[in-house]
Structures are given as C-alpha cells and as structure tokens.
C-alpha positions in Angstrom: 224.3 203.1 134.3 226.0 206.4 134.8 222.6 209.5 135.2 224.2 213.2 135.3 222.9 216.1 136.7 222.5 219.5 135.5 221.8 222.3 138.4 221.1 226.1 137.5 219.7 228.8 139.6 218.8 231.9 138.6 216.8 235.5 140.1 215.0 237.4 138.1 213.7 240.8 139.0 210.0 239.7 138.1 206.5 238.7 139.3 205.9 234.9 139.8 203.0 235.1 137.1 205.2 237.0 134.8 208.2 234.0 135.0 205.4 231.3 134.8 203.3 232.7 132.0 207.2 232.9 129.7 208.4 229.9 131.5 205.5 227.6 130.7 205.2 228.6 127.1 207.1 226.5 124.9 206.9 228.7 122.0 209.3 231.0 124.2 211.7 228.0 124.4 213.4 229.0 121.0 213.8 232.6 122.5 216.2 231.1 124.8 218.1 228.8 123.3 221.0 229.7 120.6 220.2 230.3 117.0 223.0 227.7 116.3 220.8 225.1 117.7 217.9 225.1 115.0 215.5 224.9 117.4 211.8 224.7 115.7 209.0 223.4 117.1 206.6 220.6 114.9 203.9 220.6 117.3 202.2 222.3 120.0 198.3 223.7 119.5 197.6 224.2 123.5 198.3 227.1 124.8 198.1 226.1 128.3 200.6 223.8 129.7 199.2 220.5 131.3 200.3 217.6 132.4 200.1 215.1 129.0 200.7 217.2 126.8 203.5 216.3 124.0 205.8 218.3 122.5 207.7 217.7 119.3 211.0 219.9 118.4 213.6 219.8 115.9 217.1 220.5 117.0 220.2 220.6 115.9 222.8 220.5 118.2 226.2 219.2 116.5 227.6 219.2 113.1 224.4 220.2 111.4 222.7 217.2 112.0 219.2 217.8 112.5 217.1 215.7 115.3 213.8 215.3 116.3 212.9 215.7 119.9 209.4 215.0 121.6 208.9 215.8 125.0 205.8 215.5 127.7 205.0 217.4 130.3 204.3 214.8 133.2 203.7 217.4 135.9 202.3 220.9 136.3 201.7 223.0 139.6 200.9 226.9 138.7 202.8 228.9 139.3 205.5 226.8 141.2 206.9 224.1 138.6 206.5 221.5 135.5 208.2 218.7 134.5 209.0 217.6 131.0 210.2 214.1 129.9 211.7 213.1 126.8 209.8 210.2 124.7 211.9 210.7 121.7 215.1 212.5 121.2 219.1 212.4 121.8 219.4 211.1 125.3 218.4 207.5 126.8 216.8 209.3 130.0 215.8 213.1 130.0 214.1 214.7 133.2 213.9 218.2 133.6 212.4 220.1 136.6 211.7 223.8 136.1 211.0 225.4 139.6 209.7 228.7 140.1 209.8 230.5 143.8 208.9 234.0 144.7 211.8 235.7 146.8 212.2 239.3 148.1 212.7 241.7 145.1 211.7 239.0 142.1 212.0 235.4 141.6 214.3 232.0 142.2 214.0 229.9 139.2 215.6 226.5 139.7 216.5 224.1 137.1 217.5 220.1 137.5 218.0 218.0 134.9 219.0 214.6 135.1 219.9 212.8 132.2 221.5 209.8 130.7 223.4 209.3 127.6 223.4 206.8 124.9 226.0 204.5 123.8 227.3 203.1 126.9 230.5 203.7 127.6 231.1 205.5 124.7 228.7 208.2 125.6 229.9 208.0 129.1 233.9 209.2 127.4 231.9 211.9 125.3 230.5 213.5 128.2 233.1 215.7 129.3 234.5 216.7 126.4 231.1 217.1 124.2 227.8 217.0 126.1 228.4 218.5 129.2 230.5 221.7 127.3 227.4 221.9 125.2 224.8 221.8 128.0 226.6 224.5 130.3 226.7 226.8 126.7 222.8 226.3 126.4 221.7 226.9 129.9 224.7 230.1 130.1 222.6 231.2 127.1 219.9 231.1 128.4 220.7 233.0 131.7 222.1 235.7 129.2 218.7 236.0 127.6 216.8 235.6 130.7 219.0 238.9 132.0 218.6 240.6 129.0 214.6 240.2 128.5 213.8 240.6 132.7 217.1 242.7 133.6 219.5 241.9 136.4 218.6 241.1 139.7 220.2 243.0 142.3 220.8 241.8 146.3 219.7 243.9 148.5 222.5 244.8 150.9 222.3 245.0 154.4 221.1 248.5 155.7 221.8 247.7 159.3 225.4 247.5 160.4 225.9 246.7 164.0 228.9 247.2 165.6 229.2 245.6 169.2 232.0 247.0 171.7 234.6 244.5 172.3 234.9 244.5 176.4 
C-alpha cells in the first residue's frame, strides 16, 4: 500500500483570526480552487466548523467528469488547525491537516496531506504523470489566490550587520 504526501507552506501578511475565519469556511474553498475544477458545494448549513461535521462537493477534476466528494471534519482547535477526512470521493485514503501559526509580521499556514490512490498498481503508475501534476497545479493555485486576496509576505531583513575584526 503505497500513502503520498503532499507538503505546502505558506506566509501570509495577516491576523491569525483573519486566516482562520477564511480558512475554516468551506464556502471559501471554491475561491481557491481553479474554475476548471467545477467545484460546487451540495451541502453545508453550519457556519461554524466543528469536528463532525460533513461536507459534500462536486468536482470535476479530469476530462469533464463530474464527482462527488464528501468530506468530515474530524478535528478542530481555533485558531490553530482542522482536519478533514474523505468518506466519499476519488481517493482510497484522504487526510488533510490545515495548520495555522502566528509568526512575526503575519501567519505560517501549513498544509499535509496524505493520500492514497485507487486501483492498485494502476493508480500507483498514474501518479506521477496525472495526480501528483494535478495536485501541485491546485495547491500553486491556491497560493496564487491566497497572495492575491492577503498580498505578499515580506521577510524582514536583518537590520544589524556585525562585522568582527579578523585578529
């Protein structure tokens, strides 16, 4: 059984409430994805996340072919991270961990996935040539967005240059 793993970081130049209260919201999960996805969502009436709660999308990620996903969120801690889990959808195992830290100047967002395909061996050969191409286009997307809604973080450089005297 072959699990991958999908790791993205990101800064933001936000507030920690501000990233949780878009993060958390999965009517904001269309924002960020691409349009060529068809991403819709069938069913959500809370509008606070909690851990239980179920989610059901429609994608369509290749060839036009729509799919139904359904997701639950299986753990929440404000304003640090949540979990969601698929129960129905296009991969045999789907874990996603959405972490949210407070750094100087903004936020760290983190994002794991780790996911397992269908089909054996055949899904295993489709990897890197379909899914994984597709899945570092949706989160690259989505780090666009993410820029273009919160703007750019910028480092802070160092002020302080020491210079010591060679002897």
């Amino acid at each position: 059984m072959k699990i991958y793993t999908l790791h993205t970081r990101q800064k933001l130049p936000i507030s920690v409430e501000e990233a949780w209260n878009f993060l958390s919201s999965p009517e904001n999960l269309k924002t960020i994805t691409p349009d060529y996805m068809g991403f819709d969502i069938i069913s959500n009436n809370a509008e606070t996340m909690y851990p239980g709660q179920i989610i059901q999308y429609v994608v369509t990620p290749i060839a036009g072919i729509k799919t139904k996903w359904v997701t639950e969120i299986t753990h929440v801690r404000e304003p640090e991270y949540f979990v969601d889990e698929q129960r129905f959808g296009p991969y045999t195992l789907w874990h996603h961990k959405h972490f949210i830290k407070e750094i100087e100047g903004g936020i760290e967002m983190e994002d794991i996935v780790d996911y397992k395909l269908p089909f054996g061996i055949l899904g295993r050969l489709a990897h890197p040539f379909l899914v994984a191409p597709k899945l570092k286009e949706i989160f690259s997307y989505r780090k666009e967005k993410l820029k273009e809604l919160f703007g750019e973080f910028e480092e802070k450089q160092e002020k302080d240059i020491k210079l010591t005297k060679a002897s």
